[in-house]
Each structure stands twice: as C-alpha cells, then as structure tokens.
Residue, then its C-alpha position, 0 to 999 in steps of 0.5 A: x268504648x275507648x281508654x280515652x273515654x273511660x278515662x274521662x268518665x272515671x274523671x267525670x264521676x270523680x269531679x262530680x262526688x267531689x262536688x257532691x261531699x262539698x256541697x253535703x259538707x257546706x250545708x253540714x257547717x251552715x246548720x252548725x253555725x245556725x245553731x244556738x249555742x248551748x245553754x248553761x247546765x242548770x244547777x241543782x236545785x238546792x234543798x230547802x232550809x230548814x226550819x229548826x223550832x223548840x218549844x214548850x206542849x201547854x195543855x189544859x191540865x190539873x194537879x191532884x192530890x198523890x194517890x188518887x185514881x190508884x192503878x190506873x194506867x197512864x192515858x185512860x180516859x175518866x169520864x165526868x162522874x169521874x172527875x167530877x168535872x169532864x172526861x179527862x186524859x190521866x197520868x200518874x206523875x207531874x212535871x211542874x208545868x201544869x200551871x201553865x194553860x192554852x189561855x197563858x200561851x196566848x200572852x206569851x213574848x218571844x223573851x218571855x217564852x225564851x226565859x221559860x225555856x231557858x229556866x232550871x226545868x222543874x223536877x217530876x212529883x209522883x202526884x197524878x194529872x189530869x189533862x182535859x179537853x182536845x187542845x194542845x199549844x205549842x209556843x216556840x221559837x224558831x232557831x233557824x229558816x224563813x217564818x211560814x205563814x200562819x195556816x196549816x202546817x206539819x210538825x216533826x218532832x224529835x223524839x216522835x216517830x210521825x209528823x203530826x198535824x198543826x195549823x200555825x196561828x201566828x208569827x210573833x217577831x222583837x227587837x231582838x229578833x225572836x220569831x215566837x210561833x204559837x201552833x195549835x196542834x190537830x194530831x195527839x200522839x200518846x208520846x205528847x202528852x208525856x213531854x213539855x219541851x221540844x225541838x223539832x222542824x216545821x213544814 
C-alpha cells in the first residue's frame, strides 16, 4: 500500500469516528432534553401537633372517719365483709375531691370544669378512703391541637411513666371556646389513684 493511500485511510477512519461521536452525542442531548425535568424535593413531613390536656381523675370514692382500717398500707384491696358494702381500693389520707363522682363528671361544663381547676386546691386530711368499683373519669380541657373523635385513644400523663389506655367518650365545645374532653380510663396505674389534677397529651 502506497503513502497515498494510507493517508486517505487514516483520514477515512478519522471522518467516520468523527461522524460516529456526533451521532452518540446528538442522541445523548435528544434523551436529555426528553427527559421530565426534576420534580421539587418533597418537604419533611411536619410532626404532628400536639394535643396538651389538664384534667381532673373522678373516682367513685368515700370518706371515713380518721383512724379506721389502722396499718393498712395504701392500695389493699378490702373485700365486702370489709367494708360492709363492696370490695374496695384503701388509702390512707383524702384530698378533698372525694365528693365528686363518675355520675358528677357526666354533667360538668367546660366552664364549669375550668373553675374547678382553677379553684384553691383543697388541703389533704389524714382521714383514710376508699376508692370502689373499676371506674376512672378523666374531665379535661384540651389546651391545644385539633379535638380527637370520640373512641379508643392513649393517654400520657406527666408524672406517670407509661401511656395508659382510655376510650374518649365525648367533645364538649362553648361559646367561648372550651373543648372539655370527658374519657373514661381502661388501664389503673397504682400512681392514678394518688393524683386528682393532671396534665398530659392525648393520642
């Protein structure tokens, strides 16, 4: 093969890779500019609210006189012969609320649970309780967040160190904007049974 010729091969060869990187770099732009352009980052998404309660504990209890049930310890359970009525939780000192009933929250306001909470807490006596049946009332007003439906729902409460079980009963909304949740609890930590008011979050 002549120099002529190997010159015009090299530049043969040299035309078509030219023409090849060409082509390789047109198809390259036509599926660029096909394609969709990028769509925005999707933002976090945001925590949910909270929803802040505080609430007043109504339990079916009694009063008695100082003195009785001497040495024994706070959450034995008497049974009937006992108490002379029914099995019963005891405790050995009162808070003042015992008045109060399951059957009382039921016609509690929102105002009329705000003014409760609100008021001078009474003072503890040394006189003993009794705390009967299964049935814990929590009437609360909830301070922040979006109501929950009535139906089974979770509690924590500040001070306890699990979430309890709760079922919300009902939504009580007022002209001025009180939401009063009345909940009836399903779990019984011992520490319930030694507190009255109490703040925590619903869920």
């Amino acid at each position: 093969m002549g120099k002529t010729e190997r010159l015009f091969y090299h530049a043969l060869a040299a035309l078509v890779f030219a023409a090849a990187c060409a082509w390789c770099l047109a198809a390259l732009y036509t599926q660029l500019d096909a394609a969709p352009p990028p769509g925005p980052v999707p933002e976090a998404s945001a925590a949910p609210a909270q929803r802040r309660f505080r609430g007043l504990l109504i339990r079916q209890e009694q009063r008695l006189p100082a003195g009785a049930f001497p040495g024994t310890e706070a959450g034995t359970r008497l049974n009937a012969a006992d108490t002379g009525t029914e099995s019963a939780l005891f405790f050995p000192s009162c808070d003042g609320w015992e008045g109060l009933s399951p059957a009382d929250a039921q016609m509690l306001t929102p105002g009329g649970l705000e003014r409760l909470l609100n008021a001078e807490p009474p003072e503890r006596e040394d006189a003993p309780r009794l705390v009967y049946g299964f049935a814990l009332t929590c009437a609360a007003l909830l301070e922040d967040g979006a109501a929950p439906l009535p139906g089974p729902c979770r509690l924590t409460i500040d001070g306890v160190e699990d979430g309890i079980g709760a079922e919300l009963l009902s939504v009580t909304a007022d002209a001025m904007g009180r939401r009063m949740l009345l909940l009836r609890l399903t779990e019984f930590p011992e520490a319930l049974y030694e507190m009255r008011v109490v703040e925590g979050e619903i869920r």
